[in-house]
N, C-alpha and C positions, 0 to 999 in steps of 0.2 A: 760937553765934558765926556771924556772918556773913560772906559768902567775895565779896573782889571780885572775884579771877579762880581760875582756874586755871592752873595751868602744866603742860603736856606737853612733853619734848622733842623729839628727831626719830625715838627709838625709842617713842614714846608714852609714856614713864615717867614719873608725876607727878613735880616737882620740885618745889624752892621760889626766891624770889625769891633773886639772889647781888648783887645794887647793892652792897651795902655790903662783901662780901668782895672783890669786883672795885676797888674806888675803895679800898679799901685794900693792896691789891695792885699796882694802877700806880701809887699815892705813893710806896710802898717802890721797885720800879724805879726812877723817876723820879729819888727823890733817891738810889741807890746807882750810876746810870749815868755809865758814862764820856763818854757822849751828850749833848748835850742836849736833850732832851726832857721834855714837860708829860706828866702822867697822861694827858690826854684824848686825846695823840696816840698811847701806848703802846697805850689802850684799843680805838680806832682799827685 
């Protein structure tokens, strides 16, 4: 397998990518807020 990056965080600990747990996490906000607010601004 070939690796396009790597992820470290800011304690050096490898990670992995979270885009898709993040974008699924400010929809959910977004549509249970009493706010209005877009996912992108939550994400923001």
């Amino acid at each position: 397998m070939k690796y396009k990056a790597v992820f470290l965080d800011f304690y050096g600990t490898l990670v992995h990518e979270d885009d898709r747990v993040i974008e699924d996490i400010t929809r959910k906000l977004s549509a249970n807020s009493q706010l209005p607010s877009t996912p992108k601004e939550i994400a923001s």
